[in-house]
MILO-311218 format. One line per 3 residues: number of its first residue (from 1); their letters; for each residue x, y, z of N, C-alpha, C. Coordinates in steps of 0.1 Angstrom, whole numbers. Layout:
residues N
NUM) A) X:Y:Z:X:Y:Z:X:Y:Z  ...
This chain:
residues 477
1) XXX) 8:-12:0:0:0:0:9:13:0  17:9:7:28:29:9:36:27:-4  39:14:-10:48:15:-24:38:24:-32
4) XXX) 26:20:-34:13:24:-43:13:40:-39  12:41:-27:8:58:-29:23:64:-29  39:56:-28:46:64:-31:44:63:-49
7) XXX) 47:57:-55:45:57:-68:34:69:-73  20:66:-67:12:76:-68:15:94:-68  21:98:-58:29:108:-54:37:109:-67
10) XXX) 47:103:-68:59:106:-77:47:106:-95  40:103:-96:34:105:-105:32:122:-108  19:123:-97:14:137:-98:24:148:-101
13) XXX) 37:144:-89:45:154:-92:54:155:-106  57:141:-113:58:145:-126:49:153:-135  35:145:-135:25:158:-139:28:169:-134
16) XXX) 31:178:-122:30:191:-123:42:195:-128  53:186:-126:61:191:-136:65:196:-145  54:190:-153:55:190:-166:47:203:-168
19) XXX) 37:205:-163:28:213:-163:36:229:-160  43:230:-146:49:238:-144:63:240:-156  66:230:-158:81:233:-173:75:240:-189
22) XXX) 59:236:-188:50:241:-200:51:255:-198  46:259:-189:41:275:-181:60:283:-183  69:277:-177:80:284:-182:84:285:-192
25) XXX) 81:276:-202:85:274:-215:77:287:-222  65:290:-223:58:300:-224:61:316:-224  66:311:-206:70:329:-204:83:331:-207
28) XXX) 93:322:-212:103:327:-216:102:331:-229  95:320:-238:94:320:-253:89:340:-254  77:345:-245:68:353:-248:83:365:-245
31) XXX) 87:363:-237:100:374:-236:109:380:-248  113:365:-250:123:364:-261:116:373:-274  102:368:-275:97:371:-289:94:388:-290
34) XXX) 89:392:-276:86:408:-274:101:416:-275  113:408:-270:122:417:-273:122:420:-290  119:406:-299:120:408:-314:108:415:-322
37) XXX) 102:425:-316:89:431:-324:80:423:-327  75:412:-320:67:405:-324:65:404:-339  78:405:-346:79:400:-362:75:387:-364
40) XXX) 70:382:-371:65:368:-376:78:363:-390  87:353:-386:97:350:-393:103:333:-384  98:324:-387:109:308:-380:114:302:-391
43) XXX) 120:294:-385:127:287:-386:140:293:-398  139:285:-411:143:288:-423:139:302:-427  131:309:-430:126:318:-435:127:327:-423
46) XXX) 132:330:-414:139:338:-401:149:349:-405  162:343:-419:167:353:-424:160:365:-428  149:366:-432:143:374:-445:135:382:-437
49) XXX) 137:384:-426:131:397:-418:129:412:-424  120:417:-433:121:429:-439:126:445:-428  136:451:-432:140:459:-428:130:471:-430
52) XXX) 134:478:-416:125:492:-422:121:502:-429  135:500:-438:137:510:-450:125:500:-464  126:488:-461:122:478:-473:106:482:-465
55) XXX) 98:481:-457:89:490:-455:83:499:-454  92:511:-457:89:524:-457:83:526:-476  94:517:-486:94:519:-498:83:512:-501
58) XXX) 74:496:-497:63:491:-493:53:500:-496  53:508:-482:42:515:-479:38:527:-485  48:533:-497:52:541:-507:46:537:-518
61) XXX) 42:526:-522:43:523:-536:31:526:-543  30:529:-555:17:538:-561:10:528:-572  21:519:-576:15:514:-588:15:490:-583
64) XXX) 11:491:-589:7:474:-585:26:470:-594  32:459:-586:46:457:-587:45:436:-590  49:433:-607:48:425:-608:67:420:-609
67) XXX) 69:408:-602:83:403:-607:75:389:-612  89:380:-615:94:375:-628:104:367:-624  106:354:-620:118:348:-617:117:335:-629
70) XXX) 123:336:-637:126:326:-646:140:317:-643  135:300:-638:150:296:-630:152:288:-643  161:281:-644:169:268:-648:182:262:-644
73) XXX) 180:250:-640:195:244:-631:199:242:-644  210:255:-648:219:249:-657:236:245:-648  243:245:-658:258:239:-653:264:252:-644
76) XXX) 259:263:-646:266:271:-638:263:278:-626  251:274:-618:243:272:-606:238:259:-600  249:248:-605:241:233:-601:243:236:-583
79) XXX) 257:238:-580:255:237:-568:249:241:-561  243:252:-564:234:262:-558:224:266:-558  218:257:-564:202:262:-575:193:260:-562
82) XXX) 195:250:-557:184:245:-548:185:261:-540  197:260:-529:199:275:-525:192:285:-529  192:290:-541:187:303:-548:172:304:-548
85) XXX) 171:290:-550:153:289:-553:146:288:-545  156:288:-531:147:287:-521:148:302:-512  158:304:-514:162:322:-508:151:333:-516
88) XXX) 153:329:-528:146:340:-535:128:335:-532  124:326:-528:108:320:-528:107:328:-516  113:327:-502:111:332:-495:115:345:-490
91) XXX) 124:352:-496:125:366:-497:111:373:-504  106:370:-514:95:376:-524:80:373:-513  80:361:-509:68:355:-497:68:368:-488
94) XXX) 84:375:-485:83:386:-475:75:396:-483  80:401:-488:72:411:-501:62:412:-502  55:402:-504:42:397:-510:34:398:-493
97) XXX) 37:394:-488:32:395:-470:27:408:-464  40:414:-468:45:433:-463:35:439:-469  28:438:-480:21:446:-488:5:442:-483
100) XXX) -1:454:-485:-17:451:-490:-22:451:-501  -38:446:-501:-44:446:-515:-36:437:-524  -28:433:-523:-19:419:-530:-14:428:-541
103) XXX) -3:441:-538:4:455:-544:13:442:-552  17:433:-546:31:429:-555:27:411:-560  26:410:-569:27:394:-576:41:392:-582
106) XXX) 45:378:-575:56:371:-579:50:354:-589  55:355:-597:59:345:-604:69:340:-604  70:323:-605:80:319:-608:78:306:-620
109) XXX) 88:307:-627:90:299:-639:98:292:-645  93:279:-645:106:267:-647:107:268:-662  118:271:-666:121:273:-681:123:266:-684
112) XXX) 128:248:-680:130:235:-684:110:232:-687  106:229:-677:91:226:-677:83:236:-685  88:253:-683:72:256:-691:81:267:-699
115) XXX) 88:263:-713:92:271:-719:82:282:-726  70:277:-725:64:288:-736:62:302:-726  60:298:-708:61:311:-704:71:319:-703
118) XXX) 80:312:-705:98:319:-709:96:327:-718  92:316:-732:92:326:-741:80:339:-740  71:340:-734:61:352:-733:71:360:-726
121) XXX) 77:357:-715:84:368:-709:93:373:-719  100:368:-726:112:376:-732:102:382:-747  89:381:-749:82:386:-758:77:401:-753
124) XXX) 77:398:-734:72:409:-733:85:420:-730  91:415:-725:107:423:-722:117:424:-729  121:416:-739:130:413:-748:141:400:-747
127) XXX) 149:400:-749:157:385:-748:163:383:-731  157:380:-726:160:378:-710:170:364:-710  181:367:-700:191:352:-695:179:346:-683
130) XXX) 183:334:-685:177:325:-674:180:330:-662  176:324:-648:180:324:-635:183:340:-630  172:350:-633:174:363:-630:162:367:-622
133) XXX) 160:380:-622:146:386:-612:146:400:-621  132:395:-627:128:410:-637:113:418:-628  120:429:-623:108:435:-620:99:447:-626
136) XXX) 91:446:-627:81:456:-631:71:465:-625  69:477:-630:61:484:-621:64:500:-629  52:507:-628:50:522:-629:56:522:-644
139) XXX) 56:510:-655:58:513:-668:73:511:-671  79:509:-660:92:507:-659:96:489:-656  108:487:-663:116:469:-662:126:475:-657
142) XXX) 135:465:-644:146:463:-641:150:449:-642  159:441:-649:164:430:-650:177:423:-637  175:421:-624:187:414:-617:192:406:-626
145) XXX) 204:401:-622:211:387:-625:212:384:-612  213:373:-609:213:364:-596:223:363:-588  234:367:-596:247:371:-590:247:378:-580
148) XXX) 235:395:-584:233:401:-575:231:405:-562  225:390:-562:214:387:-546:229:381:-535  238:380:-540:247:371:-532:263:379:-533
151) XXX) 266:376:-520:280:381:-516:291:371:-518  302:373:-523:308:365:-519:327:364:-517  332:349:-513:340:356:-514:353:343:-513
154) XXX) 362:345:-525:374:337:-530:365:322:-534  351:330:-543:344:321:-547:334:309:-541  335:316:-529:321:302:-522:312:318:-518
157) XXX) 296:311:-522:286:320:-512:283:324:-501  284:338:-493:286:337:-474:276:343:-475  267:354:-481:261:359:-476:250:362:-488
160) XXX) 238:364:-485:223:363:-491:222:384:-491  221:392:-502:217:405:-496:205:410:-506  201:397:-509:188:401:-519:178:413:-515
163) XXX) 177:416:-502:163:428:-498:172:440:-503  187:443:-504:195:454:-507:186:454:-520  190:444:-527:190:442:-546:170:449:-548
166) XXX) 165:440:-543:151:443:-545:147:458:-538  150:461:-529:143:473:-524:150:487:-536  163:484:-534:167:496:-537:164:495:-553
169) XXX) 156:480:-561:154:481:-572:139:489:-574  130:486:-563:116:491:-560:115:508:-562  127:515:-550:131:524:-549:130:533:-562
172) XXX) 137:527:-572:142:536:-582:127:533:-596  123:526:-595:114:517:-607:103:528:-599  97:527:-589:84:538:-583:86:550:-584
175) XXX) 97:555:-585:100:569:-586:91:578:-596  82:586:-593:74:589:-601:87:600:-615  93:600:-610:104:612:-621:120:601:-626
178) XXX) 124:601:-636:137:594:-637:149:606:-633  158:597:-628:169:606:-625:175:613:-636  178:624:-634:181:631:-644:199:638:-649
181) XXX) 204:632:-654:220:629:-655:224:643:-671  228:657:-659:237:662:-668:250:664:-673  252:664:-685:269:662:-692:273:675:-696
184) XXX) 282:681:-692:282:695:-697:292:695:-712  291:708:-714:296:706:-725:300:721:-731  306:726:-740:315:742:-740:329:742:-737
187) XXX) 330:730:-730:347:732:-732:354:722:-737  352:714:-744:352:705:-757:352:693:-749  344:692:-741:342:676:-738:336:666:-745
190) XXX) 336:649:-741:329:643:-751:313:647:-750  311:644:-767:289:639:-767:288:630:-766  273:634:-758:264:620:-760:259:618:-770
193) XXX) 257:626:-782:255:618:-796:271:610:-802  277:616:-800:283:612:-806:289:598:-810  289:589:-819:297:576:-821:309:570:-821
196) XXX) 320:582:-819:336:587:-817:340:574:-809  348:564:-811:352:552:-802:359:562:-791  369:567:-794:375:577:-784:373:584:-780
199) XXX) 361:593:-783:358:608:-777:342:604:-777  334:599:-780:322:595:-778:311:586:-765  298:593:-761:296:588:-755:282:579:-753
202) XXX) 281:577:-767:265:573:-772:262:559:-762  271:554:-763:269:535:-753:267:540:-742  269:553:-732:267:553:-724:252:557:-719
205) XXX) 253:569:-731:242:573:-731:227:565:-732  231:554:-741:217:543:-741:220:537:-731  227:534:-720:227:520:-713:224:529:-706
208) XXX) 222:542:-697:216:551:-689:202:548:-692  200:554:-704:183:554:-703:176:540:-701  182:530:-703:177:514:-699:176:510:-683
211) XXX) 185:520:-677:186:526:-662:178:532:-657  165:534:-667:155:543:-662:165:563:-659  174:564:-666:178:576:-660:182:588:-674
214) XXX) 177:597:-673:178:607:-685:191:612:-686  197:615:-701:208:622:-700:206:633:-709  210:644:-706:211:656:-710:225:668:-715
217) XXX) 223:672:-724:234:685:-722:235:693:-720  242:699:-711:239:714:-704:255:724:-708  250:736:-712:261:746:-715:258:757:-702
220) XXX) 271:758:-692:271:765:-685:270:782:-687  276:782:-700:276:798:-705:264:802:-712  255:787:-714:242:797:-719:235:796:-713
223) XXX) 232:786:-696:225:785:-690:224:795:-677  237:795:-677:239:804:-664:232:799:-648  228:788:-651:224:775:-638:229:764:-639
226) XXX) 228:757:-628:223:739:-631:208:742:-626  201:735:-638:185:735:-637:183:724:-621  170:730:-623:167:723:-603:165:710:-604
229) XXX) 166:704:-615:163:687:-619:175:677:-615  182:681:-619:196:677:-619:200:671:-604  202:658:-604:205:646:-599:222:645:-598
232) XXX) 226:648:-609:243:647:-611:246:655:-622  256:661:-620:263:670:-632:277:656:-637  277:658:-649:293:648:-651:301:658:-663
235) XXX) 313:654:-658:319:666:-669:333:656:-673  332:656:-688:339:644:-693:345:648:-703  364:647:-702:370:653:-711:373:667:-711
238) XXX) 366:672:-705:369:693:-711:385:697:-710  385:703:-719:399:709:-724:400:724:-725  393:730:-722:396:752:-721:392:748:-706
241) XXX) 393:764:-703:394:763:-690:379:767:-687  371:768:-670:360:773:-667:363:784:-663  355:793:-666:355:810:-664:351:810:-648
244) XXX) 349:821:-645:349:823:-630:335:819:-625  329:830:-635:310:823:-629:308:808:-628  308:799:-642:314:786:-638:316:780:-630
247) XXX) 325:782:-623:331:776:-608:323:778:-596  321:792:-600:305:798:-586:294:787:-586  291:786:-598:281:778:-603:280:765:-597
250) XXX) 290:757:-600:293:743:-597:298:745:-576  305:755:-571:302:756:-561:290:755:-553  281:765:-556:264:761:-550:259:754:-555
253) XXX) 259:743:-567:252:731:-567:262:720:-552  274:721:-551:279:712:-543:273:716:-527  277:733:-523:278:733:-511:263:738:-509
256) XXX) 253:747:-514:240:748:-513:229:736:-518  230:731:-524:218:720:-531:221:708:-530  232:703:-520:239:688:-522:241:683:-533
259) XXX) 244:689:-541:246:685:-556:259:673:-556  261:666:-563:272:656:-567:277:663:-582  288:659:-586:296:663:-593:307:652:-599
262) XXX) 310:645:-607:316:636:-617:328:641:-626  342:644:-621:348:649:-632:360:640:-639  358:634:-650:369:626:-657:378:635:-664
265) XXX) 392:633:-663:398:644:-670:405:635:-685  411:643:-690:418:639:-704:430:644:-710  441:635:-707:452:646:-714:457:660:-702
268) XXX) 466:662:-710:469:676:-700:467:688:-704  457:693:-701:446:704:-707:446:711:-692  449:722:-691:447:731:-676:430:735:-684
271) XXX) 422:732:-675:405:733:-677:407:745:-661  414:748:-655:411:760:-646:401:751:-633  408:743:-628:399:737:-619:409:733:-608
274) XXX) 422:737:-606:426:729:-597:426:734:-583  426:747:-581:423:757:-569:406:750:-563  397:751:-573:385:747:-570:388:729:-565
277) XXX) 395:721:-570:394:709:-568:398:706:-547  410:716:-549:419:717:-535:410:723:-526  399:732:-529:388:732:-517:384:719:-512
280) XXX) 380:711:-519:379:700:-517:384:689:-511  395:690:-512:409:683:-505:413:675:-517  405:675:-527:416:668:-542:428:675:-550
283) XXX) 438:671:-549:449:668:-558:448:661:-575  451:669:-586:451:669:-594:467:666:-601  475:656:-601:489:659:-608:488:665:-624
286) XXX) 501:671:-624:503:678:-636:508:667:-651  520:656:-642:516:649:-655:512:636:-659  514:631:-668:506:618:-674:511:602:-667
289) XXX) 503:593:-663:508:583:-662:507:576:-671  516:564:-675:517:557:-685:518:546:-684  514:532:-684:520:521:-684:534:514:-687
292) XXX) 540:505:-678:547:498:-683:544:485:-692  552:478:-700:547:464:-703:542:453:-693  544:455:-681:536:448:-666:526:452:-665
295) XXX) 525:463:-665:511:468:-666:503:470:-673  507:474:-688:493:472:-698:482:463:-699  475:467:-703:464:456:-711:467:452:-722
298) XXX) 458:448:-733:461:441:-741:459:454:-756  450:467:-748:449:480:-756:463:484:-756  464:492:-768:480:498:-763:475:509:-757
301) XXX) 494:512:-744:489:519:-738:479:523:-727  473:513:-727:464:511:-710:468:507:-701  461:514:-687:463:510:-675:454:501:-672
304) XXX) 458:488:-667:453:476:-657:446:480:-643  439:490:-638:439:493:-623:430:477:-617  440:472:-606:430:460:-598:431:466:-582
307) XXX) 437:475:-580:436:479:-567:427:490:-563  414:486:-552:404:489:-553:404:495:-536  400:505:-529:399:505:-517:383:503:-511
310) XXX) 380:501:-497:371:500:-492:358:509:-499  349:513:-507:341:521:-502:327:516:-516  318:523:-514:304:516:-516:309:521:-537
313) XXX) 312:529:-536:315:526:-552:322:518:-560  334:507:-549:343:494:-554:336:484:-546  321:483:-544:321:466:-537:314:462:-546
316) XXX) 314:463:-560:311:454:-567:330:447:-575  333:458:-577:344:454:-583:355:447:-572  354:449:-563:361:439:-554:356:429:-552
319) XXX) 343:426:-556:334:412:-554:338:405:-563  335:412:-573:341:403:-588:352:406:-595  357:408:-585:370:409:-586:379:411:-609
322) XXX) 368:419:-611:376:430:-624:383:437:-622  387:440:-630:396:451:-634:391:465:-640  394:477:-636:390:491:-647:399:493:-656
325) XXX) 398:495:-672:412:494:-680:412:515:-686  420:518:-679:422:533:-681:432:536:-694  432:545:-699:443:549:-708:451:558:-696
328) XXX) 461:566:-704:472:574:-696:460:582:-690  468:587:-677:456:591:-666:466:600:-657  458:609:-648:466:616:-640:464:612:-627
331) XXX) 476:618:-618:470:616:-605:463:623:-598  454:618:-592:445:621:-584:443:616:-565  449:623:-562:447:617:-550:443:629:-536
334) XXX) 444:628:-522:438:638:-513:448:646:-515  449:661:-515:457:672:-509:466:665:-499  476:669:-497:485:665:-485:486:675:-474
337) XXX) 481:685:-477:481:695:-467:468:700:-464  457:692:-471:439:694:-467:438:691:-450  435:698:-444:436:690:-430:415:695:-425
340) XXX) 410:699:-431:398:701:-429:385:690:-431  388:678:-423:383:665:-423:370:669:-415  367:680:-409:352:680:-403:343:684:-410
343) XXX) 345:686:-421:335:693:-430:337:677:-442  344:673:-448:347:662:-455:352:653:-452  346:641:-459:355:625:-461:359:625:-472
346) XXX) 377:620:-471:375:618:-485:384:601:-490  383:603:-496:383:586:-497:392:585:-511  403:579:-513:412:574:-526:409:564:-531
349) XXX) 400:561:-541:395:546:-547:399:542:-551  409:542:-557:418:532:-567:431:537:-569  440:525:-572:456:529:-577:462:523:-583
352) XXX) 467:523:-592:479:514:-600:484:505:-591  487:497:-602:502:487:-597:511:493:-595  525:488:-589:539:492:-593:545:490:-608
355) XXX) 556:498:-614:559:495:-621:549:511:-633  544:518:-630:536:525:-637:550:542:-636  551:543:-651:562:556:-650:552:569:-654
358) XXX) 558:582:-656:556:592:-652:555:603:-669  547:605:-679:551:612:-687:550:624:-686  564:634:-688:564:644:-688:571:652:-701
361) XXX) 569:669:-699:570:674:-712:588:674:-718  597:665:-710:606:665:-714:614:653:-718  604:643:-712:605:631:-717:595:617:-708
364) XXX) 600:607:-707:592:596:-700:603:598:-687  595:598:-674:602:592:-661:596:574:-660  612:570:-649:607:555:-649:605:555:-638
367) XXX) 596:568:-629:599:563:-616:584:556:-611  586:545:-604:574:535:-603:559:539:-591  553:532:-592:539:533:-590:544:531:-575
370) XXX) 527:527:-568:513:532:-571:514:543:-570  502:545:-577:498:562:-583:483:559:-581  477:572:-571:462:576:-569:457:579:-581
373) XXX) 439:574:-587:439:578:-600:424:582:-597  418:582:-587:402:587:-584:403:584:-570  399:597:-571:394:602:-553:379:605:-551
376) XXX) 373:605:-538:360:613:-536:358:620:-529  356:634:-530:354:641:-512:338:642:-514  330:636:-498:319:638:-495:317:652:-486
379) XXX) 311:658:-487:307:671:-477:305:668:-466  300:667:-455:294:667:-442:286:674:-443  270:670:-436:260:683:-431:253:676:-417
382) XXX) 256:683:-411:248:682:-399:238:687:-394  231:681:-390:214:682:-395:212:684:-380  194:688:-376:197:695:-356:199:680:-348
385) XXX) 197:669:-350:199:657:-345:212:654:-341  221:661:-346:236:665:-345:244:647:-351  234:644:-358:238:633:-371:247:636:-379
388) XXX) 252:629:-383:264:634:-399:260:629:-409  256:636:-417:251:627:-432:259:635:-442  259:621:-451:268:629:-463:256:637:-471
391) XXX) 264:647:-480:257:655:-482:262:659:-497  263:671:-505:273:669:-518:285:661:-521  288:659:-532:302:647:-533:307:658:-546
394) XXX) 320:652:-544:327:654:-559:336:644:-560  333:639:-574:345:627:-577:352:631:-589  369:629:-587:375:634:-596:383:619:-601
397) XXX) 381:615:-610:386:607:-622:401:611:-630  413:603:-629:426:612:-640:423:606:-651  409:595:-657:410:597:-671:397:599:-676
400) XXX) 394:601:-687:379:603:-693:377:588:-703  388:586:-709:383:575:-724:377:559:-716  376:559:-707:372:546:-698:358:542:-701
403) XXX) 351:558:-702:336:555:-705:334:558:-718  346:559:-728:342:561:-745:337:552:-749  330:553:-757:324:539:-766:332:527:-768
406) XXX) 348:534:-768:359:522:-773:360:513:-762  358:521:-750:361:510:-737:349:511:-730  340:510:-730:330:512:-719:323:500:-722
409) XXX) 325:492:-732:322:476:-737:328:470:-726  343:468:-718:350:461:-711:337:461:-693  337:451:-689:329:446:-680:333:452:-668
412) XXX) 347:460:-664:348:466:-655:347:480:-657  350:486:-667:346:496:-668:332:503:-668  322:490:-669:310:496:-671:307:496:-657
415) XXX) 308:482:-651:306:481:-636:311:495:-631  322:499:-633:327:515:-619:318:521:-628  311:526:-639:304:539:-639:288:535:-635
418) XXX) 285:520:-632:271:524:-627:273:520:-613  284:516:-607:287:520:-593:288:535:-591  294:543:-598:297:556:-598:282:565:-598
421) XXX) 274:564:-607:260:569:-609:250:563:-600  250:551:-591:241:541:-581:246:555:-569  258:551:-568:262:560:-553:259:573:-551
424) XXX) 262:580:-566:261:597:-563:247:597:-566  234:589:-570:223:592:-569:215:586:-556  223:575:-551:216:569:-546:222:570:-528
427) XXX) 231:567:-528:245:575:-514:242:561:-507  242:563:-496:241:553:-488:225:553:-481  219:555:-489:203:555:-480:202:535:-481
430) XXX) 205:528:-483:206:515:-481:214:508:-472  228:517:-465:236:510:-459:233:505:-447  220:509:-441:214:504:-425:207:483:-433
433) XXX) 211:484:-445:208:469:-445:221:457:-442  216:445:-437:223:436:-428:225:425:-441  233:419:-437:240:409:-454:233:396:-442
436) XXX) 226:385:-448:227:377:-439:228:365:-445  239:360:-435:248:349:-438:245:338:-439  245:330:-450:236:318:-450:236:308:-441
439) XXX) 244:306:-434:247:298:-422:239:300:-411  233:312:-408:228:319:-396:214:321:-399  207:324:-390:190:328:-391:188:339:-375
442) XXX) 180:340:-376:173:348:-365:157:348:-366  152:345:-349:143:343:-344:131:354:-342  123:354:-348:116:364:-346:99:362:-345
445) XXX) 92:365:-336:78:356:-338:68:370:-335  55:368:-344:47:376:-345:38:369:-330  25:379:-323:17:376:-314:10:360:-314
448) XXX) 4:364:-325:-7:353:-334:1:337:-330  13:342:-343:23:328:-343:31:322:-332  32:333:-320:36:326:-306:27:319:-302
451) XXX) 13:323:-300:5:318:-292:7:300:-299  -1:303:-313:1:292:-320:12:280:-319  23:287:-316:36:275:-317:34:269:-302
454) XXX) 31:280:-293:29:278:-281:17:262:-275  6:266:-285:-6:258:-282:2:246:-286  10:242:-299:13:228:-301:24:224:-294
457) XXX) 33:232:-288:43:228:-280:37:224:-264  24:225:-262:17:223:-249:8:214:-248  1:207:-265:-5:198:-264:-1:189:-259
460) XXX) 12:179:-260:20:170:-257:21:170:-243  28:181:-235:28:178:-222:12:181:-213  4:186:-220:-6:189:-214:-15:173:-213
463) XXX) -10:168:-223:-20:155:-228:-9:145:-218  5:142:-211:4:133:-207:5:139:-184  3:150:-187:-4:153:-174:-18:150:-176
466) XXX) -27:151:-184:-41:148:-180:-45:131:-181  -36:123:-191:-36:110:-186:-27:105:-172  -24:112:-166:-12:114:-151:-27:114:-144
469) XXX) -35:125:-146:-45:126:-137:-54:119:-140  -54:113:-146:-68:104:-149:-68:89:-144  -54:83:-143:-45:75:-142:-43:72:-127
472) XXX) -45:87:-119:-45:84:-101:-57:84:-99  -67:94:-107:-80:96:-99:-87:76:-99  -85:75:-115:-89:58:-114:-83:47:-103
475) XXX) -73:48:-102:-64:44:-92:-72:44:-76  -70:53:-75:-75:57:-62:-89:56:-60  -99:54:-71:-111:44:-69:-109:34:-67
């Protein structure tokens, strides 16, 4: 009889055990989840937490937003395909979630299985690559490649940053106005009409407007402004110099209107800019660099640049690790005696190899590299929050022919000019986004879906405490 009711005893109190381990399980879970904004995101799909900013542009949007993922496991995503197809399903599920009224429809399309809707897409867009993300909206197509969505690095995948790719593609595609991209022109810089392999900038000019982004020409002497549209001024090649109004000009678009500014130079042409550059804290050298045979390309005469520094205009080209292929170029690097770092950042992007000599008007020097060849000074503005945000830029380039027709074909070259035009239109209003690592997830649970996980994590112990109690009460009859 005392074995019975000890057994008895040790029963119940397993039941409450269990009962009481349920009840904690609960109020920790409910802690854990209230610190995470009661976001709704488990397990697998935990990564894909939409950021604030990717909701702000959401909540923004005017016109109904269709994408377009057309996959195929070919040979050059085998290993990864499953990966992709499953990052990008559940990144778009976020999208599609975030929204009301069902603002954004995702498709997805197996180009092995249903070629004929392949071919509708590329009937409606034009000749599309497989394994991309075409989005649409406000009358406007942006085409990702897949590459996009993914960081990486000495060739294996570490990191997933598809809501970067997507938001900031939303971003620009809703914009009720295209960015508006002026080229000046009066002091004999290249055209945008023009077809000149050397001095021409027509290829640029179309691959801009496919950018969703206008290009224009502006004559400072007959304008006597930069019009209030203007997104970016670029000034490519000029050879006379800028008069004094000029410079005033290009002053208060930088220091009153945050204006950005783009300047590629060419040759050794005094254009009357170098006093104005040194406000800035840029350095301008007087003469030409030139390649060695270690350093050329395969153009004659070109510079090879592969050395790339930290900053949001080289992380593509340090990702993919290209090359920019320059002709003779000057240097460009910070003032050495700029010491006015509270008002600017300025940042040296690129340099030669060693081995790069020096041409001057009395003959070639052989004295060797690295040599600074594009710098950027950002402004400072401090706003009453006593924040620092960047604010006007000026980027100075020592060559122009990089974006000629003749080279702007080469795959690194084009990469730095729509790194170059992404940043100065776009700055860092994306950098509060988190790269996340495919290895990792994060926990986050909405109200609804705690309770929910909650109920089935309680059925189990709830159900073998109530056979615990049903088990003594019979007993004990």
């Amino acid at each position: 009889m005392a074995n019975f009711r000890t057994s008895n005893r040790i029963k119940i109190l397993c039941s409450l055990l269990i009962v009481s381990l349920t009840i904690a399980t609960y109020g920790l879970v409910n802690a854990l989840s209230s610190k995470y904004f009661y976001r709704k995101a488990f397990g697998e799909k935990s990564g894909f937490v939409l950021n604030d900013e990717s909701k702000k542009v959401l909540r923004n949007l005017k016109s109904d937003v269709e994408i377009f993922v057309p996959l195929e496991k070919n040979q050059e995503y085998a290993n990864i395909f499953d990966l992709v197809k499953n990052d990008i399903r559940h990144l778009m599920g976020e999208y599609v979630d975030s929204t009301n009224e069902n603002r954004i429809r995702v498709e997805f399309i197996n180009v092995i299985e249903n070629p004929k809707g392949y071919a509708n897409l590329c009937g409606r867009f034009g000749i599309l690559p497989t394994n991309c993300v075409i989005i649409a909206t406000n009358n406007r197509t942006k085409v990702l490649a897949i590459d996009e969505f993914y960081k990486t690095h000495r060739g294996s995948v570490i990191a997933f940053r598809g809501e970067q790719v997507v938001t900031s593609s939303l971003k620009e595609l809703s914009s009720t106005d295209n960015n508006v991209l002026y080229f000046l022109v009066g002091h004999g810089e290249y055209e945008l009409e023009s077809v000149s392999l050397s001095k021409g900038l027509s290829a640029l000019a179309h691959a801009a407007k496919q950018k969703n982004c206008e290009v224009r020409s502006l004559n400072l002497y007959d304008s006597k402004a930069i019009p209030q549209d203007a997104d970016l001024v670029v000034v490519v090649g000029a050879k006379n110099k800028f008069l004094g109004f000029e410079k005033e000009i290009l002053r208060n678009f930088v220091d009153d209107r945050d204006g950005k500014l783009v300047f590629a130079l060419d040759g050794n042409f005094d254009i009357g800019l170098k006093e104005f550059f040194d406000d800035y804290g840029i350095f301008v050298g007087d003469n030409m660099l030139i390649p060695t045979n270690e350093t050329a390309s395969s153009y004659l005469e070109d510079l090879v640049i592969k050395r790339f520094a930290c900053h949001g205009i080289n992380g593509k080209l340090i990702e993919f690790r290209v090359p920019v292929v320059f002709g003779a170029t000057h240097e460009v690097k910070q003032t050495p005696w700029f010491v006015d770092d509270e008002k600017f950042e300025i940042t040296e992007l690129m340099q030669t190899d060693d081995g790069v000599g020096e041409q001057r008007e009395t003959g070639n020097d052989n004295s060797t590299g690295p040599h600074i060849v594009a710098t950027i000074s950002e402004r400072k503005k401090f706003d009453t929050s006593e924040i620092t945000t960047k604010a006007g830029k000026i980027l100075v380039i020592g060559n122009a022919d990089f974006i000629a027709n003749g080279k702007f074909k080469i795959l690194g070259n084009r990469i730095f000019w729509f790194s170059i035009s992404d940043y100065m239109l776009y700055g860092n209003s994306l950098e509060n986004f988190e790269d996340v690592r495919i290895e990792k997830y994060r926990l986050a649970l909405s109200q609804k879906a705690f309770r929910q996980i909650m109920m089935r994590l309680a059925v189990l112990p709830m159900f073998f405490a109530l056979m615990g109690i049903i088990m003594a009460w019979r007993r004990r009859k």
